[in-house]
C-alpha positions as a LaTeX table, in Angstrom:
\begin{tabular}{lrrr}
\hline
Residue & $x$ (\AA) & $y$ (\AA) & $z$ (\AA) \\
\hline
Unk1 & 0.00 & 0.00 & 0.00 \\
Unk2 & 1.29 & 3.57 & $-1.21$ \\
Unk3 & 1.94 & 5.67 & 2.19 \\
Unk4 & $-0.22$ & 9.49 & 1.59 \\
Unk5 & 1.18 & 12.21 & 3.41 \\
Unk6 & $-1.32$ & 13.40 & 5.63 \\
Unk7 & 1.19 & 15.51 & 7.60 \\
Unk8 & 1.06 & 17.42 & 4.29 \\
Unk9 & $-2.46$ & 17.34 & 4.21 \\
Unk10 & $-3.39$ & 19.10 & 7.50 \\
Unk11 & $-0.53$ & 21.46 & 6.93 \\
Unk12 & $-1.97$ & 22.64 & 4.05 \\
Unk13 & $-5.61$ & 22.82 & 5.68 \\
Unk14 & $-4.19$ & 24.98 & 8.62 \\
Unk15 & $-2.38$ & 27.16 & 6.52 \\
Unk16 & $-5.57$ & 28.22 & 5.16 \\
Unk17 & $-7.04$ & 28.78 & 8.57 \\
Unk18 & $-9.88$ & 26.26 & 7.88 \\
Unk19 & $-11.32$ & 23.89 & 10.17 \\
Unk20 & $-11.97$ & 20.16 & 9.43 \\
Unk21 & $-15.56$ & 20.95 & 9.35 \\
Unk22 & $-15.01$ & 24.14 & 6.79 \\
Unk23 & $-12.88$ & 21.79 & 4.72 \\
Unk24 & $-15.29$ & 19.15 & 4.50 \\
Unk25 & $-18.68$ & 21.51 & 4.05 \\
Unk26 & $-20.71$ & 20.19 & 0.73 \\
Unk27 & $-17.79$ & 17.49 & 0.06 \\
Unk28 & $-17.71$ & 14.80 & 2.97 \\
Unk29 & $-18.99$ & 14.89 & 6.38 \\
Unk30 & $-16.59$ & 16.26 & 8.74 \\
Unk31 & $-16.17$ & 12.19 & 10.56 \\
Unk32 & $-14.50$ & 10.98 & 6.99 \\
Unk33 & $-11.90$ & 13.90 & 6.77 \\
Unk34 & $-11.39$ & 13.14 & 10.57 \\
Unk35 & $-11.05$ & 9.10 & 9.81 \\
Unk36 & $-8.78$ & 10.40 & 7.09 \\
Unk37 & $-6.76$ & 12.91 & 8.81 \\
Unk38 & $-6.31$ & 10.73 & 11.91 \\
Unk39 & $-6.88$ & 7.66 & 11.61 \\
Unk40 & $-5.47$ & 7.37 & 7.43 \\
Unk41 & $-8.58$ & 6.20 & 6.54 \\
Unk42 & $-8.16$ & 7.47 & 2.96 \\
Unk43 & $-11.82$ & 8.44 & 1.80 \\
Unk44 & $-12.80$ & 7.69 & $-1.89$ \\
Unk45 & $-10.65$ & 9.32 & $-4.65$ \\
Unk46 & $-13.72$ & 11.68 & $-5.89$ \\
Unk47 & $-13.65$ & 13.00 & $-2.39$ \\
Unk48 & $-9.64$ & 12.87 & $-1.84$ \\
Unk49 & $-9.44$ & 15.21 & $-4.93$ \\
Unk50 & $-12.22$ & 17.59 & $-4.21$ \\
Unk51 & $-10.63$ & 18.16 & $-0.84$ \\
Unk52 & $-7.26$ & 18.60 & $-1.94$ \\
Unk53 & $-8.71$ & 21.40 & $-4.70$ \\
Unk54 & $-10.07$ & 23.15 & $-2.01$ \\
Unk55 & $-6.79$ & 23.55 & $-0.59$ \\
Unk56 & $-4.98$ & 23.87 & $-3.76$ \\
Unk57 & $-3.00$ & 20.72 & $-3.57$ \\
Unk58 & $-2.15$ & 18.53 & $-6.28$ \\
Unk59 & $-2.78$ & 14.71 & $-5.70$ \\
Unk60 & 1.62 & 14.16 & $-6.97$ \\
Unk61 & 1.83 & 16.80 & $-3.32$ \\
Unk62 & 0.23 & 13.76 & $-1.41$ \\
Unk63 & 2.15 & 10.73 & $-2.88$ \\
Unk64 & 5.53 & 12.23 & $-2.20$ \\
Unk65 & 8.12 & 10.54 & $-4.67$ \\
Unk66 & 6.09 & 7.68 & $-3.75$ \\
Unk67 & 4.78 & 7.51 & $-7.33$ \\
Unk68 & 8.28 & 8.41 & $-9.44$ \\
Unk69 & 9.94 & 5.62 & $-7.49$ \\
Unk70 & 7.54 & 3.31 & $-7.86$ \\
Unk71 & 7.36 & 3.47 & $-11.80$ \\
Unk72 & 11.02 & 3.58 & $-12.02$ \\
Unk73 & 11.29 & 0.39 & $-9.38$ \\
Unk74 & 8.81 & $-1.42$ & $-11.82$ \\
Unk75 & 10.40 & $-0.45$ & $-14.87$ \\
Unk76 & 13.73 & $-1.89$ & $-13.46$ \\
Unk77 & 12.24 & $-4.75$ & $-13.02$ \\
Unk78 & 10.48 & $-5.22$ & $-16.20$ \\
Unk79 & 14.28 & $-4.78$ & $-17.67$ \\
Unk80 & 15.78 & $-7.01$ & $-15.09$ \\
Unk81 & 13.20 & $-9.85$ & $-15.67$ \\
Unk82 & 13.91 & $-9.39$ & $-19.42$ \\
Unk83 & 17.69 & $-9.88$ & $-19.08$ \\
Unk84 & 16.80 & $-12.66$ & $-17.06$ \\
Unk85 & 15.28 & $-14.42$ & $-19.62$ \\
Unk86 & 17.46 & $-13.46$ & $-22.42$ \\
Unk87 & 20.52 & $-14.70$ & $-20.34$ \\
Unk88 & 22.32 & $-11.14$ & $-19.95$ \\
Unk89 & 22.94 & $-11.92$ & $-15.94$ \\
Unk90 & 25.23 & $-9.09$ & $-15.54$ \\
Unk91 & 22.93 & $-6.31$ & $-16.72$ \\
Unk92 & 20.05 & $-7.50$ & $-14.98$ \\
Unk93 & 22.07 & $-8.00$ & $-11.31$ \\
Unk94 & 23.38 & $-4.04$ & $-11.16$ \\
Unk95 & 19.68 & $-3.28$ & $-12.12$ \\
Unk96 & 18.56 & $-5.26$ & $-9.28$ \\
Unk97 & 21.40 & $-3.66$ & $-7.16$ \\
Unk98 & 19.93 & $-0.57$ & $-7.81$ \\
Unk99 & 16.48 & $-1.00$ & $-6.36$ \\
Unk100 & 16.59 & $-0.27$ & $-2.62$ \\
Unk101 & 14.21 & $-3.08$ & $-1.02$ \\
Unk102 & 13.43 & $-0.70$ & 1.59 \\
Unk103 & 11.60 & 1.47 & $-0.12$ \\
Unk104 & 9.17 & $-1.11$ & $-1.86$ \\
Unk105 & 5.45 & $-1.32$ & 0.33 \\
Unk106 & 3.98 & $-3.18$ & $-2.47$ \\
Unk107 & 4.28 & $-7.10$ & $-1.48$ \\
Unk108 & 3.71 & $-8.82$ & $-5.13$ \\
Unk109 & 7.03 & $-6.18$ & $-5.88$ \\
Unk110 & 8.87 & $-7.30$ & $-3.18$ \\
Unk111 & 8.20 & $-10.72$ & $-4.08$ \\
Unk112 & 9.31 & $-10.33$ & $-7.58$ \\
Unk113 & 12.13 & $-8.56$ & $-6.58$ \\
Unk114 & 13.27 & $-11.59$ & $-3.91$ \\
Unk115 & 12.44 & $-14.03$ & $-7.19$ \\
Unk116 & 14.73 & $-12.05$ & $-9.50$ \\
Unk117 & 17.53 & $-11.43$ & $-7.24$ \\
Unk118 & 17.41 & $-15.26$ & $-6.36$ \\
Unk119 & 17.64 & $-16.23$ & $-9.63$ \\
Unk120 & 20.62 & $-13.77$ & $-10.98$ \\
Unk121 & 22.61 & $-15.34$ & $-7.75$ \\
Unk122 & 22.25 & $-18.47$ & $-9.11$ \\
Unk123 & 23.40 & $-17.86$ & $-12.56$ \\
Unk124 & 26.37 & $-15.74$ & $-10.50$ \\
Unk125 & 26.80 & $-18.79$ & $-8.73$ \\
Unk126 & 26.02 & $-16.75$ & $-5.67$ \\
Unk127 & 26.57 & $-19.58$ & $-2.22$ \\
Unk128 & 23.80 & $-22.40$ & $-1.72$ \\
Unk129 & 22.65 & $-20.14$ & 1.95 \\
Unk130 & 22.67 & $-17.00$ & 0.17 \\
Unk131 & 20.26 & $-18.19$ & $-2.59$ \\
Unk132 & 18.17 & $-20.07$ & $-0.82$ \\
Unk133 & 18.07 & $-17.41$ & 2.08 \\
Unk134 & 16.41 & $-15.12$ & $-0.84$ \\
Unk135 & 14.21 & $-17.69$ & $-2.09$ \\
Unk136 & 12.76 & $-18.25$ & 1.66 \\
Unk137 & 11.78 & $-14.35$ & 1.36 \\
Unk138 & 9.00 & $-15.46$ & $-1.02$ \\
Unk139 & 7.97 & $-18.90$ & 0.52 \\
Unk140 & 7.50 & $-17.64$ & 4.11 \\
Unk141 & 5.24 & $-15.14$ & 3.45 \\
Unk142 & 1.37 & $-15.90$ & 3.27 \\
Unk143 & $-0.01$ & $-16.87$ & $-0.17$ \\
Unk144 & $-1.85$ & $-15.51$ & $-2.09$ \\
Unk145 & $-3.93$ & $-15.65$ & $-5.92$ \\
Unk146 & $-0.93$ & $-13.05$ & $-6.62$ \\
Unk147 & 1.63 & $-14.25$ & $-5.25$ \\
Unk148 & 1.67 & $-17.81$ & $-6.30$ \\
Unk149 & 3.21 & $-17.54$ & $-9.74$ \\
Unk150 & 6.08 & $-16.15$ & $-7.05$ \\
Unk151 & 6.43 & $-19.06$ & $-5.14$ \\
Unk152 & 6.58 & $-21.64$ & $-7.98$ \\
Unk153 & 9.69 & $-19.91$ & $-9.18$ \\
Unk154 & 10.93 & $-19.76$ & $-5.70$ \\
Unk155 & 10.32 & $-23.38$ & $-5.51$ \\
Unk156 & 12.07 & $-23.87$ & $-9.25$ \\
Unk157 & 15.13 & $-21.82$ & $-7.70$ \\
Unk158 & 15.84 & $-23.84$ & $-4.84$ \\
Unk159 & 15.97 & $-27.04$ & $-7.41$ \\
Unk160 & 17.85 & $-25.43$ & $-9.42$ \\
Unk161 & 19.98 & $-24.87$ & $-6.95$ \\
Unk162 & 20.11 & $-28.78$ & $-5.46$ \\
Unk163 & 20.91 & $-29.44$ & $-9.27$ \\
Unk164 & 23.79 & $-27.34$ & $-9.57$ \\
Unk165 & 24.95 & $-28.88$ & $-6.31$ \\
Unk166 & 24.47 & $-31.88$ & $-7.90$ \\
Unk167 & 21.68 & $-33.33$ & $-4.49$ \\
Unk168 & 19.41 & $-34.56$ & $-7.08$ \\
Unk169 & 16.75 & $-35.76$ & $-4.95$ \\
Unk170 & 15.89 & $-32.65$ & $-2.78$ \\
Unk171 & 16.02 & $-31.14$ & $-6.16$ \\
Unk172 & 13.13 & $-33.14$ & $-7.69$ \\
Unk173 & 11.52 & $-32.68$ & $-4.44$ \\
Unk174 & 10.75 & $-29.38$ & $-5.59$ \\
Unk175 & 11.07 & $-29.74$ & $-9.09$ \\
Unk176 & 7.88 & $-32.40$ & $-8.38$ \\
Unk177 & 6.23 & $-29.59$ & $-6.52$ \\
Unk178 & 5.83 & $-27.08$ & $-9.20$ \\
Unk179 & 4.97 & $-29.75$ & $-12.04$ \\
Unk180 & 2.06 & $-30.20$ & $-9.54$ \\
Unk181 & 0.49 & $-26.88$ & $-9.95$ \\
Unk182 & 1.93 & $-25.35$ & $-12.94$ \\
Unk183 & 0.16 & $-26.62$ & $-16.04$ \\
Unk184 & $-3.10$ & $-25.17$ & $-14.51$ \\
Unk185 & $-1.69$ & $-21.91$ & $-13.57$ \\
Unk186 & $-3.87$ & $-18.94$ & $-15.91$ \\
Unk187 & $-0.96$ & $-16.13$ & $-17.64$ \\
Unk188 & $-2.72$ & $-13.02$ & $-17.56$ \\
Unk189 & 0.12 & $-10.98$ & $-18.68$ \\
Unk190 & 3.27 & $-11.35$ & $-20.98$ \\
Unk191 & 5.52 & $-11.08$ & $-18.05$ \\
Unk192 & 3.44 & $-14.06$ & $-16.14$ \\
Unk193 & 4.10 & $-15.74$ & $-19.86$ \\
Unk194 & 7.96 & $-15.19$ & $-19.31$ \\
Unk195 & 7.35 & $-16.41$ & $-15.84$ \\
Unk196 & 5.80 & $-19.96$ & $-16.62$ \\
Unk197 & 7.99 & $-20.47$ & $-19.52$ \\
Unk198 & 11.13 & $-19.74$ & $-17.28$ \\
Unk199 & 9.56 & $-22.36$ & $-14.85$ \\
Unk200 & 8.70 & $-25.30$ & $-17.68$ \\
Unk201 & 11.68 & $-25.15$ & $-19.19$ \\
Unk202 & 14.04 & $-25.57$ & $-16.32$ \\
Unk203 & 11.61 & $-28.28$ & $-15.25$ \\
Unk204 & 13.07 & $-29.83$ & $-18.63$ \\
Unk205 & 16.36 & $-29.18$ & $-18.14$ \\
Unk206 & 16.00 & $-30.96$ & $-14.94$ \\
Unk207 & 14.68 & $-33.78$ & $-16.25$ \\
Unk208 & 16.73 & $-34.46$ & $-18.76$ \\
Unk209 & 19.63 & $-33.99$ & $-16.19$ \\
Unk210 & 18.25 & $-37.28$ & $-13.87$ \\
Unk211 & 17.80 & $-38.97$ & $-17.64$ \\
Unk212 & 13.83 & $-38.81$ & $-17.52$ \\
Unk213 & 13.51 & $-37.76$ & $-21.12$ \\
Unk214 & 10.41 & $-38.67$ & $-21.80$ \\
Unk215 & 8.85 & $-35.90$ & $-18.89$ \\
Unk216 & 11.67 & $-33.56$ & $-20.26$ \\
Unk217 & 10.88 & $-33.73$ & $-24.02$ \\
Unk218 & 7.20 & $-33.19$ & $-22.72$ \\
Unk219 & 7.90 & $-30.19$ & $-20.96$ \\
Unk220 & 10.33 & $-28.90$ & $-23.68$ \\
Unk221 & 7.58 & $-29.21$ & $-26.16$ \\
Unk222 & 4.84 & $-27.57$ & $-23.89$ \\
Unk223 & 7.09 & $-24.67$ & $-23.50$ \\
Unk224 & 7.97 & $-24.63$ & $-27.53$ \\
Unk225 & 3.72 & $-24.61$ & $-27.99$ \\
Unk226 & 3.99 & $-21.58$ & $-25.35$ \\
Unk227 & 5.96 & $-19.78$ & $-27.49$ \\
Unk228 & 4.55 & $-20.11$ & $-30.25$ \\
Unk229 & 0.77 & $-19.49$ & $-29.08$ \\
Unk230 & 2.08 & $-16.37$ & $-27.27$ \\
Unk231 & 4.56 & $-15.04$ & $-29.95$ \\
Unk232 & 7.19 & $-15.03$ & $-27.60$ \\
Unk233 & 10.42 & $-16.43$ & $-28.93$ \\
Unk234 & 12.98 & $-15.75$ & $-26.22$ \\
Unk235 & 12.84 & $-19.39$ & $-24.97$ \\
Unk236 & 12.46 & $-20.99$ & $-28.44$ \\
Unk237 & 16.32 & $-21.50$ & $-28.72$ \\
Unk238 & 16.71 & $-22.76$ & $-25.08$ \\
Unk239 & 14.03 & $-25.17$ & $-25.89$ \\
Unk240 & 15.42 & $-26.46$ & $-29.17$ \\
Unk241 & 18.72 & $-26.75$ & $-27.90$ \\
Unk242 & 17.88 & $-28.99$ & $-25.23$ \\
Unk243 & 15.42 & $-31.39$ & $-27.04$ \\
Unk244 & 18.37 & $-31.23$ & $-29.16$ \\
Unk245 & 20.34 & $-32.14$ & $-26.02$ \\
Unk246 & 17.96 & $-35.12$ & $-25.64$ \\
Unk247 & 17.97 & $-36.19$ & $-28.99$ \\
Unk248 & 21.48 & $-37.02$ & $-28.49$ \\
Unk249 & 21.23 & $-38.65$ & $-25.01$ \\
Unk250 & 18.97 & $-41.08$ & $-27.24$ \\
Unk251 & 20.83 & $-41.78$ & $-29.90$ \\
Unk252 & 18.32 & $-40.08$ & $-31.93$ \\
Unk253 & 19.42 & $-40.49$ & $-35.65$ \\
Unk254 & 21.95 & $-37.37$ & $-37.11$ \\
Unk255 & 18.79 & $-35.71$ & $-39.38$ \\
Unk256 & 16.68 & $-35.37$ & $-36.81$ \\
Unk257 & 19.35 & $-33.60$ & $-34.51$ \\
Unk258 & 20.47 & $-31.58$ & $-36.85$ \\
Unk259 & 16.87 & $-30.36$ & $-37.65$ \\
Unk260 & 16.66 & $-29.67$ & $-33.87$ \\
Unk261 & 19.88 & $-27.74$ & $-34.00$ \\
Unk262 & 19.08 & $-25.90$ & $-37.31$ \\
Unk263 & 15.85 & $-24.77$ & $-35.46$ \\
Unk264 & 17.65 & $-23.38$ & $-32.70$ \\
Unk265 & 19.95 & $-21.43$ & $-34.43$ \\
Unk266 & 17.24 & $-19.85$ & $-36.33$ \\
Unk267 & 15.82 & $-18.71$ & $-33.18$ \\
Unk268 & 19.02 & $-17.48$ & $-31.63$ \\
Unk269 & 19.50 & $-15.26$ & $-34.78$ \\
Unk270 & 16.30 & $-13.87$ & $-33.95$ \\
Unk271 & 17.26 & $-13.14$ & $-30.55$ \\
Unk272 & 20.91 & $-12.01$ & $-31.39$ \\
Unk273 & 22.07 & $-14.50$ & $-28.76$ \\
Unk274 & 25.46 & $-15.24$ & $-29.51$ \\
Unk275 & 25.84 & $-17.50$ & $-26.14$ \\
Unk276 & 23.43 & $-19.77$ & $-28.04$ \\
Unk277 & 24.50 & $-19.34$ & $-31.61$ \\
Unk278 & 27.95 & $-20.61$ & $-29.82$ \\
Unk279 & 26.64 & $-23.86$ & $-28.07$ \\
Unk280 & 24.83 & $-24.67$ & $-31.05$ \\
Unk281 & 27.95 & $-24.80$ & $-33.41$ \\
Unk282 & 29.69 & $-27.06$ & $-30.69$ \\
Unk283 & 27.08 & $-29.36$ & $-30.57$ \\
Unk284 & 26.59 & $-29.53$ & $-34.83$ \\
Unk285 & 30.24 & $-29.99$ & $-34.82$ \\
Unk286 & 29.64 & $-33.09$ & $-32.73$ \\
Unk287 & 27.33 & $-34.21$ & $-34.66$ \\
Unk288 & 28.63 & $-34.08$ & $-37.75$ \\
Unk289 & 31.43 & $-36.08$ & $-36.31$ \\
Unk290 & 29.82 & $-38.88$ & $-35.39$ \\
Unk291 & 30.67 & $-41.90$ & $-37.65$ \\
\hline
\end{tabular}
C-alpha cells in the first residue's frame, strides 16, 4: 500500500485557517476527513481530490516521490526480468542492485524482486545459503492468488539450486512440486508468460539432467507450444537446444538432430544470442562427427 502524506495534508488545511468541518462543508462529512486525517482512513478518490482542490494541492503533493519511485522500481524490473530471460545476468544483477528493497510497500514487488535477485545469484553462482536465504523471502510469506506464480519460481530456484549442487533428490523434491500446480496456472500478462515459460523449461532441463527424457521432451515441447501461441520467442532456442540435447542422449538419428539444432539457431538469430548461436555450433560440430 502507497503511504499518503497526511502531515502534508493538514498542513496545508491549517495554513488556510480552515477547520476540518469548513474543509469538509458540501464534500464529505466532517467524521470521513477526521477518519482520514487521523486515523489514514483514505476516503474515496472523488472526495480525496475535491478536498485537496479546495486547498490547492495537487494529488503528486500527497504521494511524495512515492509515485516516481515506484514506476522507475517497476520499470527496473520489467528490464531485469527481461535480461533474465534473455541470459544477460550481468545487466540484470546491477539493475537489481539498484532498487533499494526498503523502499518497496507493495508485497507482489517485493516478491518479484526476492524471485529475481534469487535467480541472478544463481546464474552468479552466488553460495547455496545465500540463494536459498532469498528464495525463503517469497515462501514464508502468506499466499496468495498473486503471489503464487512467485512461489513456484521460488520453488524452481531452490531445485535449481540442489541441481547445480548436484543433491538430485531434494532437487526433484521441488522440481515435483511445481509440475504439480503449474500446467493449470492462468498467464494473464506477458511477463506471467515469461514467468511460466522460465519455470517449464528448467523443469526440462532438470529432467533431462536425472535422464527422464520422456517428462523432459514433454515439458520442452509444452514450452515450444507456449511460445509459439504467445509469440514469444525468447525461450524458443533454449528449448530447441535442449530437445536437441535429448535427442542425443537417445541416440536419436543425425537428421533429426540436426533439424533440432538448425531450429535453434534460427531462433538465436532472432534473438541475437550469440551465447546460443555458440553452443549450437559445438554441438553440430559433434554431430557431424559422429561416424
Amino acid at each position: 500500500m502507497i503511504k499518503i502524506n497526511i502531515e502534508q495534508f493538514i498542513k496545508a488545511r491549517k495554513a488556510m485557517g480552515l477547520s476540518q468541518i469548513e474543509l469538509a462543508e458540501g464534500i464529505c462529512t466532517q467524521a470521513t476527513l477526521s477518519r482520514f486525517e487521523n486515523n489514514g482512513q483514505v476516503p474515496n478518490l472523488k472526495i480525496l481530490i475535491k478536498l485537496c482542490n479546495r486547498l490547492h494541492l495537487s494529488l503528486d503533493e500527497l504521494f511524495p516521490k512515492v509515485g516516481i519511485s515506484y514506476s522507475e522500481t517497476v520499470e527496473k524490473m520489467n528490464k531485469a526480468e527481461f535480461f533474465l530471460i534473455t541470459s544477460k545476468y550481468e545487466k540484470a544483477q546491477a539493475l537489481i542492485k539498484s532498487i533499494s528493497i526498503d523502499s518497496i510497500e507493495d508485497l507482489n514487488l517485493v516478491l518479484r524482486y526476492h524471485y529475481l535477485n534469487g535467480f541472478i545469484m544463481i546464474f552468479q553462482s552466488y553460495s547455496v545459503t545465500d540463494i536459498l536465504f532469498t528464495f525463503d523471502q517469497v515462501l514464508l510469506e502468506e499466499e496468495t492468488k498473486e503471489s503464487h506464480i512467485f512461489r513456484l519460481l521460488a520453488y524452481t530456484g531452490i531445485g535449481m539450486v540442489y541441481t547445480r549442487e548436484d543433491d538430485l533428490e531434494k532437487a526433484e523434491f521441488y522440481f515435483n512440486k511445481v509440475l504439480e500446480k503449474i500446467y493449470n496456472y492462468p498467464a494473464k500478462n506477458m511477463e506471467d508468460t515469461w514467468r511460466v515459460l522460465n519455470i517449464v523449461f528448467q523443469c526440462g532441463v532438470f529432467y533431462s539432467k536425472i535422464h527422464e527424457l520422456e517428462i523432459s521432451d514433454a515439458l520442452l515441447n509444452y514450452a515450444v507450444s507456449i511460445c509459439s501461441d504467445n509469440h514469444v520467442t525468447y525461450y524458443l532456442a533454449r528449448a530447441a537446444i535442449q530437445l536437441a540435447k535429448n535427442a542425443i542422449i537417445k541416440h536419436e538419428s543425425k537428421q533429426k538432430i540436426l533439424e533440432l539444432i538448425y531450429d535453434a539457431r534460427a531462433y538465436s538469430k532472432i534473438n541475437k544470442n550469440e551465447i546460443a548461436l555458440k553452443e549450437l555450433a559445438q554441438l553440430e560440430q559433434g554431430v557431424l562427427e559422429r561416424s
